[in-house]
C-alpha positions as CSV (number, residue, x, y, z in Angstrom):
1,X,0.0,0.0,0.0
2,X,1.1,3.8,-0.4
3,X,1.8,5.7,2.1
4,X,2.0,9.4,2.3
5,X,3.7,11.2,5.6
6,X,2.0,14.7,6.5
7,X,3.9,16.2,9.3
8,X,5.6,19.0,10.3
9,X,8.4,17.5,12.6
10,X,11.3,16.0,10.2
11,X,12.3,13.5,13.4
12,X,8.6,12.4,13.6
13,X,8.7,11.8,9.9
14,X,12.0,9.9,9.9
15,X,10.6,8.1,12.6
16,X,7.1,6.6,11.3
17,X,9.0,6.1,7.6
18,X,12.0,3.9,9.3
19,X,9.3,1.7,11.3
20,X,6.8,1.7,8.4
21,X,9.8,0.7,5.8
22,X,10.1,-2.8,8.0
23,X,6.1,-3.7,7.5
24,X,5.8,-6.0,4.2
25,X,3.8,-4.7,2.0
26,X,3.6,-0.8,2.5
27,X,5.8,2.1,0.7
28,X,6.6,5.5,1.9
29,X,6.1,7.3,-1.6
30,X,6.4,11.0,0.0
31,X,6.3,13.4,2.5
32,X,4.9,16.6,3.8
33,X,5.9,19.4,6.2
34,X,3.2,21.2,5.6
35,X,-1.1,21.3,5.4
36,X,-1.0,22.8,1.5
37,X,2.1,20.4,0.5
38,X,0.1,17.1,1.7
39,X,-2.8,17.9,-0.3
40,X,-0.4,18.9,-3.6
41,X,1.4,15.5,-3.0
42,X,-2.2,13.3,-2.3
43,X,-3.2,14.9,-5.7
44,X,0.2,13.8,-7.7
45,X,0.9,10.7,-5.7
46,X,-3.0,9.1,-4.9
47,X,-1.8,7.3,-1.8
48,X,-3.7,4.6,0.1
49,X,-2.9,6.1,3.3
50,X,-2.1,9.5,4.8
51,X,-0.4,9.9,8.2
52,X,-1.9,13.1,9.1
53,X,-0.4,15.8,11.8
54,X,-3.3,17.8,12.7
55,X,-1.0,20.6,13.6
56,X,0.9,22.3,10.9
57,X,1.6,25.7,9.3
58,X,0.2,27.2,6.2
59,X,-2.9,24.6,6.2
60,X,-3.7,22.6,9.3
61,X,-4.7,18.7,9.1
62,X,-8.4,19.2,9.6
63,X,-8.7,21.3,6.6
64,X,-6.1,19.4,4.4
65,X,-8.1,16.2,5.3
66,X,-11.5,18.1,4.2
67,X,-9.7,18.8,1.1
68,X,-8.2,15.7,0.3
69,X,-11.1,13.6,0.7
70,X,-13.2,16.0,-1.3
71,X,-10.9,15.3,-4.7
72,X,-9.7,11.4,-3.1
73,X,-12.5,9.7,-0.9
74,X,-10.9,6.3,-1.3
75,X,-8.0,7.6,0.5
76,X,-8.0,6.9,4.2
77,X,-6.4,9.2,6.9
78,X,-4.9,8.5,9.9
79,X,-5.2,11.5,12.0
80,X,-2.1,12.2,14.4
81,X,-1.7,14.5,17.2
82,X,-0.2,15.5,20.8
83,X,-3.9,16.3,22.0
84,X,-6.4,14.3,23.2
85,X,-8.8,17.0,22.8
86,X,-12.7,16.4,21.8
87,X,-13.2,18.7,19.5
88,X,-10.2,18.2,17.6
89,X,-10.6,14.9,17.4
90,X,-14.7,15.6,16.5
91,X,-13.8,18.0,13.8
92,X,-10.7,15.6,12.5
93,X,-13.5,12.6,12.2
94,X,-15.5,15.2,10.5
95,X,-13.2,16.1,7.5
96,X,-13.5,12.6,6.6
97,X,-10.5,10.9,8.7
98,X,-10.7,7.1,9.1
99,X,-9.0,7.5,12.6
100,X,-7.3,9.2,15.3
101,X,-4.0,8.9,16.9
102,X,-2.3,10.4,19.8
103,X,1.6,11.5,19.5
104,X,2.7,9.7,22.5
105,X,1.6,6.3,21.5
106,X,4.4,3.1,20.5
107,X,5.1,3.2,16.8
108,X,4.0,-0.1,16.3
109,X,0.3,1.3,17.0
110,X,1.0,3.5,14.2
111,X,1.1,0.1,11.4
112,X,-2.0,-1.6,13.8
113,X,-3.2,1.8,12.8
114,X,-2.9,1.9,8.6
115,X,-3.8,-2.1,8.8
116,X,-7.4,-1.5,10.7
117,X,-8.2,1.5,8.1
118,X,-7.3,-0.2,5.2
119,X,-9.5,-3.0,6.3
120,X,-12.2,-0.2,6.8
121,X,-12.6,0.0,10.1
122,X,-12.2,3.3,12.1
123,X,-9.2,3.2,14.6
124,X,-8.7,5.7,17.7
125,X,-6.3,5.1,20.5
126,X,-7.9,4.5,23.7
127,X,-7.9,7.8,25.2
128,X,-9.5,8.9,21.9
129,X,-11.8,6.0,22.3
130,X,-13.0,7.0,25.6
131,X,-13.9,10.5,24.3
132,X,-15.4,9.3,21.5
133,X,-17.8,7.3,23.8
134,X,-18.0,10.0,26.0
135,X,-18.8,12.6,24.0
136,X,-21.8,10.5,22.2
137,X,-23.1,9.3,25.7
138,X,-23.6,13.6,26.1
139,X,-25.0,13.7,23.0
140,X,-27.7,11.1,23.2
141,X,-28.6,12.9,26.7
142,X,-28.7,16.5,24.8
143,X,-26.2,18.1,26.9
144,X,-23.2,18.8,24.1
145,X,-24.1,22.0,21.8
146,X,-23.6,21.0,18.4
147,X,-23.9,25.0,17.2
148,X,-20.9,24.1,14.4
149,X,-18.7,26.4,13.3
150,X,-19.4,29.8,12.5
151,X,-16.8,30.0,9.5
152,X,-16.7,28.8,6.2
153,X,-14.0,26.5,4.9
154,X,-12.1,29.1,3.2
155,X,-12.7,31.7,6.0
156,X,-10.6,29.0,7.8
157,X,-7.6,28.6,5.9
158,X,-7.1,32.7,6.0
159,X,-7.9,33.3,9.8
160,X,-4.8,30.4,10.2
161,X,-2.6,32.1,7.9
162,X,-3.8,35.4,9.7
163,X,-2.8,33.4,13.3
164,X,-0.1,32.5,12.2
165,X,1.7,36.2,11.2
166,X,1.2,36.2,6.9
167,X,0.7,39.5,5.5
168,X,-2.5,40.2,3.1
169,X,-0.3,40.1,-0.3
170,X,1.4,36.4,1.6
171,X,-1.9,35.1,1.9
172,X,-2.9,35.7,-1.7
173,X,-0.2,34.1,-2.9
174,X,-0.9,31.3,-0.8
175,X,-4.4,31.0,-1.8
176,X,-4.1,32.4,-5.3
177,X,-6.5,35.3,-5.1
178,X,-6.7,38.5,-5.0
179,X,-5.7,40.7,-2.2
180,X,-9.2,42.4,-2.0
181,X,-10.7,39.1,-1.5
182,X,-8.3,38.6,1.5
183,X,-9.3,41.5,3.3
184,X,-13.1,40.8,2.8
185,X,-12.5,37.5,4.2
186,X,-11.1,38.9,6.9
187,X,-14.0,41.5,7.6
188,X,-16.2,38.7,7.5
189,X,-14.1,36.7,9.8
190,X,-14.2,39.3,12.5
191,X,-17.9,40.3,11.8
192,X,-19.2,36.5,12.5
193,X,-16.5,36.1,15.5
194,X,-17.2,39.2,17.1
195,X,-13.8,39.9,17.3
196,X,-11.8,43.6,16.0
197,X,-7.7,42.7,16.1
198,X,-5.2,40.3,14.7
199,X,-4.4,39.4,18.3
200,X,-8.1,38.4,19.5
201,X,-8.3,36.1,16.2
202,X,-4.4,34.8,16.7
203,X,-6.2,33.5,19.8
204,X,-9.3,32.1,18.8
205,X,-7.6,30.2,16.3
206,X,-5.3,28.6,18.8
207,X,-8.7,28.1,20.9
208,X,-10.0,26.3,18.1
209,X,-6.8,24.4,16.9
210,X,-6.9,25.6,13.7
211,X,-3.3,26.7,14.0
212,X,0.0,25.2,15.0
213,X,1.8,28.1,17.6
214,X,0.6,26.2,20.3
215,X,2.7,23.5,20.2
């Protein structure tokens, strides 16, 4: 099987590709240090799996998961992360991923992992497991708000490259529009959020994990 690496840490990368090089059967065929490269590469490359870093610059994992599975939805993705936090793990099922692992896990959980999604199943470690079960046990009693998020997909990607310190014309270029659009994203960022400075929305989107400066 084909495996694509999506993660911002080189020694976490070198790391999952030397243990995954010893499984029979699966090949390394790239890797990513970034949200907008992983999705370039899953485009070129069509891999069976992604290893996905939910924290990274430029695009985070959520959103690069959205976007991959809209263009590959036979592709599975194996969301990884430091957190064990609900509502990243919520919004990361969400975008399409096939499962959920925490950072701090063995490696060998890691090919468990890419085995159970390619068989179809949905894999979570079992702290993610217990929040899983947790949060549907609130859910079936009507005490979790499911109010969604506020922002549109693409109102997403800017307020992270806003978070994380790229000018108006940067941001264009990242996006390829124009810089007018930029700034009327970012009105309409601020107008939904209720919030009026770079600094209040740096924080939300740390709040919300939509950006990497946390870690």
């Amino acid at each position: 099987m084909k495996i694509l690496l999506a993660d911002d840490h080189r020694l976490m990368r070198e790391g999952l590709r030397s243990l995954l090089a010893r499984q029979s059967g699966m090949d390394i065929v790239g890797e990513a240090d970034n949200g907008i490269t992983a999705v370039q590469l899953a485009r070129e490359l069509t891999p069976d799996v992604v290893i996905m870093d939910i924290a990274m610059p430029d695009l985070n994992g959520i959103e690069a998961t959205r976007q991959i599975k809209a263009e590959l939805p036979e592709t599975k993705i194996l969301g990884l992360s430091m957190h064990a936090d609900r509502r990243f793990v919520k919004r990361m099922l969400a975008a399409g991923a096939s499962g959920y692992m925490l950072k701090a896990c063995a490696f060998e959980e890691v090919a468990k992992a890419v085995r159970a999604v390619m068989a179809g199943r949905v894999y979570t470690s079992p702290r993610i497991t217990d929040l899983v079960l947790e949060d549907y046990i609130q859910q079936l009693s009507g005490t979790v708000d499911e109010g969604g998020t506020l922002l549109s997909d693409r109102e997403r990607e800017v307020l992270q490259l806003l978070a994380e310190g790229k000018s108006t014309r940067d941001i264009a270029d990242c996006l390829h529009v124009s810089t007018t659009t930029v700034d009327t994203h970012r009105k309409h960022i601020m107008d939904k959020l209720g919030l009026h400075n770079v600094a209040e929305l740096t924080k939300y989107a740390i709040r919300e994990g939509l950006t990497a400066l946390d870690e």
